[in-house]
Backbone as JSON Lines, residues from 0, in Angstrom:
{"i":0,"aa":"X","n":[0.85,-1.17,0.0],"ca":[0.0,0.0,0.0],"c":[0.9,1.24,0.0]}
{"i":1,"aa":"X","n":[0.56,2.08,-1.04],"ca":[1.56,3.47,-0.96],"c":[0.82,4.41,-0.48]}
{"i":2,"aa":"X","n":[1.48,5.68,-0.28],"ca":[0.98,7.05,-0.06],"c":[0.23,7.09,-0.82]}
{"i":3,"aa":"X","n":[-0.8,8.21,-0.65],"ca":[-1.05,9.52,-1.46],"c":[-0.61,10.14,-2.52]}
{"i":4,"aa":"X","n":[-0.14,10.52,-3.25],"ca":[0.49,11.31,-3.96],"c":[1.05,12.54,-3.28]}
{"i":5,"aa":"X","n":[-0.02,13.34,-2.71],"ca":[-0.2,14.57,-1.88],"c":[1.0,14.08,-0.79]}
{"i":6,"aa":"X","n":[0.74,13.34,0.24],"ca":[1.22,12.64,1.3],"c":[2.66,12.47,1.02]}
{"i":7,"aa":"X","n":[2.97,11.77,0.06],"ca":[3.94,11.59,-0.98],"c":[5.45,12.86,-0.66]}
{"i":8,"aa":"X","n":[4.43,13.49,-1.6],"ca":[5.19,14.83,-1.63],"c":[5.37,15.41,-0.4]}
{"i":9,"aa":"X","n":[4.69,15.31,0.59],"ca":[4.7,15.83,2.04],"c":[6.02,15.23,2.5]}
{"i":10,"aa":"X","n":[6.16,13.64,2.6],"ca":[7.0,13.19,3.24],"c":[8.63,13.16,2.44]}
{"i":11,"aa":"X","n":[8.62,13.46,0.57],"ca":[9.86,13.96,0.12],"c":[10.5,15.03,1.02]}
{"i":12,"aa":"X","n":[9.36,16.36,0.96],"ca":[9.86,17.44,1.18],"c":[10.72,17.32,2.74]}
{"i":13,"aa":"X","n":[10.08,16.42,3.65],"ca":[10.49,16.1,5.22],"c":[12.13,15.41,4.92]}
{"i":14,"aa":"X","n":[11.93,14.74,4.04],"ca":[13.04,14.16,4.02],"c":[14.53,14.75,3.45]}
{"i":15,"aa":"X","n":[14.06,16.09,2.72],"ca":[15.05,16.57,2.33],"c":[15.52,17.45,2.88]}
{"i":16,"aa":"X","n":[14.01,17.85,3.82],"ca":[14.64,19.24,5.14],"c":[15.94,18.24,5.84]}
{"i":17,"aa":"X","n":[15.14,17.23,6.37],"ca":[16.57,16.64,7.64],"c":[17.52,15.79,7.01]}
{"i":18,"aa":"X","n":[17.78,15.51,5.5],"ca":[18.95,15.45,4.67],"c":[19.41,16.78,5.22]}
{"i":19,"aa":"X","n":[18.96,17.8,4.32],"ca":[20.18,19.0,4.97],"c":[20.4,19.67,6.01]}
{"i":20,"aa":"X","n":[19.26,19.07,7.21],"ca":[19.71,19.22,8.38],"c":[21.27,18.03,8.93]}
{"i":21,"aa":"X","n":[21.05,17.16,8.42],"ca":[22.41,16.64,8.7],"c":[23.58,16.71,8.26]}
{"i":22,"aa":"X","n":[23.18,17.56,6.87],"ca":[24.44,18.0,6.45],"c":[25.15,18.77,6.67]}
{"i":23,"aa":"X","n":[24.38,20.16,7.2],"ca":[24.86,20.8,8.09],"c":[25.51,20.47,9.56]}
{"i":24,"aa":"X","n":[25.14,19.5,10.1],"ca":[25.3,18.98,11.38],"c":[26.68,17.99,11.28]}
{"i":25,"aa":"X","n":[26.95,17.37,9.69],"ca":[27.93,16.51,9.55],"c":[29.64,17.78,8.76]}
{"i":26,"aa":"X","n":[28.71,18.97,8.12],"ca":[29.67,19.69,8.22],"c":[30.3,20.74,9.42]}
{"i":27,"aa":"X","n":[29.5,20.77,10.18],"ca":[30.17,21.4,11.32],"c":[30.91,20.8,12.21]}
{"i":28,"aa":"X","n":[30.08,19.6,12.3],"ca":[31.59,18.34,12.85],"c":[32.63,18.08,12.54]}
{"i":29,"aa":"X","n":[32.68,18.4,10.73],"ca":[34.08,17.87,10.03],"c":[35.07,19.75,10.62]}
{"i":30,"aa":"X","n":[34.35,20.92,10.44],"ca":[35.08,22.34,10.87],"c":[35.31,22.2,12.54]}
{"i":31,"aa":"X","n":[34.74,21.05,13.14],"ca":[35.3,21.43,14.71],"c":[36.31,20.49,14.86]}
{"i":32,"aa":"X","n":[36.23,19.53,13.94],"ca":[37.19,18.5,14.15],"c":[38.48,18.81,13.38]}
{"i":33,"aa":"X","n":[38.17,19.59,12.32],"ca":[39.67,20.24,11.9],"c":[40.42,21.37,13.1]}
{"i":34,"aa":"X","n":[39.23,22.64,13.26],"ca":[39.31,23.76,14.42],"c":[40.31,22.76,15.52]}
{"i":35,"aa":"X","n":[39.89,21.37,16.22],"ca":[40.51,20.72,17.74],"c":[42.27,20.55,17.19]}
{"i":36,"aa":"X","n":[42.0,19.9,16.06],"ca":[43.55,19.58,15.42],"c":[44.29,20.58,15.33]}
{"i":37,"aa":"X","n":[44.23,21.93,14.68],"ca":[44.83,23.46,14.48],"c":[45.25,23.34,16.23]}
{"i":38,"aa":"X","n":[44.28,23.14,17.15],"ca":[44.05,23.99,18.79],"c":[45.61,23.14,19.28]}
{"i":39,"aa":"X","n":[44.99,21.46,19.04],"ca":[46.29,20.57,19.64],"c":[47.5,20.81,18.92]}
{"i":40,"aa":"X","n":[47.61,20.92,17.59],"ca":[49.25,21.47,17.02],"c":[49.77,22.34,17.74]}
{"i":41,"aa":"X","n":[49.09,23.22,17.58],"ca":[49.68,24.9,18.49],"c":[49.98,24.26,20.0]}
{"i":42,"aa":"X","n":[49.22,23.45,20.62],"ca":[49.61,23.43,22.19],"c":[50.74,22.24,22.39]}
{"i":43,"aa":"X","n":[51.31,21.81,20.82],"ca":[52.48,21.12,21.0],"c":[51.98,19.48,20.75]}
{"i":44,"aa":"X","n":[50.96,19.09,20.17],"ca":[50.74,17.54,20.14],"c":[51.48,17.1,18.39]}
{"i":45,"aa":"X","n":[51.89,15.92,18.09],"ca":[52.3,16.03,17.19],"c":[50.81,15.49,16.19]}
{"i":46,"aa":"X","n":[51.25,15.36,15.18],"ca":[50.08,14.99,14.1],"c":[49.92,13.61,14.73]}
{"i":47,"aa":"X","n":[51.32,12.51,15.22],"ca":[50.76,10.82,15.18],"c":[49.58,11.44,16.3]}
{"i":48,"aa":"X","n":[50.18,11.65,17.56],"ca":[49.17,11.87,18.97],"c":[47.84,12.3,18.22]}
{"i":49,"aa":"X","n":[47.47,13.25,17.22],"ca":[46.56,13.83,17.12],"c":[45.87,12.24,16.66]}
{"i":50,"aa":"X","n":[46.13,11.89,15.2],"ca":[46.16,11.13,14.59],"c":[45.36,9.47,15.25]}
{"i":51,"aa":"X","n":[46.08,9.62,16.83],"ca":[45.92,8.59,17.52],"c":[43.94,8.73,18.22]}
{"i":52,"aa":"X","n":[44.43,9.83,18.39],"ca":[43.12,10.3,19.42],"c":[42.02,10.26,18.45]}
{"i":53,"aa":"X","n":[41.82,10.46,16.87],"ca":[41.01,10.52,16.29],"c":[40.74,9.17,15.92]}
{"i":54,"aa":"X","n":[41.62,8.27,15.66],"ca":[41.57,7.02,15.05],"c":[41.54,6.98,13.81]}
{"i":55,"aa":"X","n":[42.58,7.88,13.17],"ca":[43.07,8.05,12.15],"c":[44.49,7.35,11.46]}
{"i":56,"aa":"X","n":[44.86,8.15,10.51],"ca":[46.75,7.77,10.28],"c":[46.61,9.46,10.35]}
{"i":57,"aa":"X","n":[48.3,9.56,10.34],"ca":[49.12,10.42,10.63],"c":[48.78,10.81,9.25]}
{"i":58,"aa":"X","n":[48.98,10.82,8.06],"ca":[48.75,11.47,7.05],"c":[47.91,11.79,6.75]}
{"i":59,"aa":"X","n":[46.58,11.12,7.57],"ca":[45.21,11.72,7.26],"c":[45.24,13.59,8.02]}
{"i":60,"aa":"X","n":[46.06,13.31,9.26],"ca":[45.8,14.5,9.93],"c":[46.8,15.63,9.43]}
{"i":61,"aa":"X","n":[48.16,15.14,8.49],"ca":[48.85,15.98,8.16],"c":[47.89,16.84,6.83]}
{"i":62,"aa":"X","n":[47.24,15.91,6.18],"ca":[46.72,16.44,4.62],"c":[45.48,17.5,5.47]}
{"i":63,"aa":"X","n":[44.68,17.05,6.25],"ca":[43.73,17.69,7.27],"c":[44.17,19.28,7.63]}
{"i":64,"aa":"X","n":[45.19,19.13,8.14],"ca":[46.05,20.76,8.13],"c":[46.51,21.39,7.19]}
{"i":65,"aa":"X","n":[47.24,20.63,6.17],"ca":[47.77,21.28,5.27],"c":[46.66,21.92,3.92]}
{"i":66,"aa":"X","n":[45.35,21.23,4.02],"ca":[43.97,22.02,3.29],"c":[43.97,23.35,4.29]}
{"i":67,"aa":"X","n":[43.99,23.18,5.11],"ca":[43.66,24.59,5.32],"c":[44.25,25.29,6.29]}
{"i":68,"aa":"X","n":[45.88,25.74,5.84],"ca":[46.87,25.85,5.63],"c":[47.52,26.21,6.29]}
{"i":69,"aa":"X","n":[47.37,25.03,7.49],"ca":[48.44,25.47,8.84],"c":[49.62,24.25,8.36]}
């Protein structure tokens, strides 16, 4: 049994609000999670430590800084 048509369209439109509600929510995570890395370099952690704490590699967190261009 399907929707409505009407109904339909009701529940696209829902679905695309909280698509880009999470996209927003998944890009501000990726800018705080770069922002913590910039914070720990400066206070002396190296990229592995960073690297470690994220559950990353070390080159993920070096390329991570070097986009945006610390």
């Amino acid at each position: 049994m399907s929707l409505p048509q009407r109904a339909q369209k009701h529940t696209n439109e829902l679905d695309r609000t909280f698509l880009g509600l999470a996209n927003d929510a998944y890009q501000e995570s990726k800018n705080n999670r770069v922002k913590y890395a910039q914070i720990a370099r400066d206070a002396g952690l190296t990229n592995q430590e960073i690297a470690d704490a994220y559950g990353v590699t070390e080159a993920a967190i070096r390329q991570m800084l070097k986009r945006t261009g610390k």
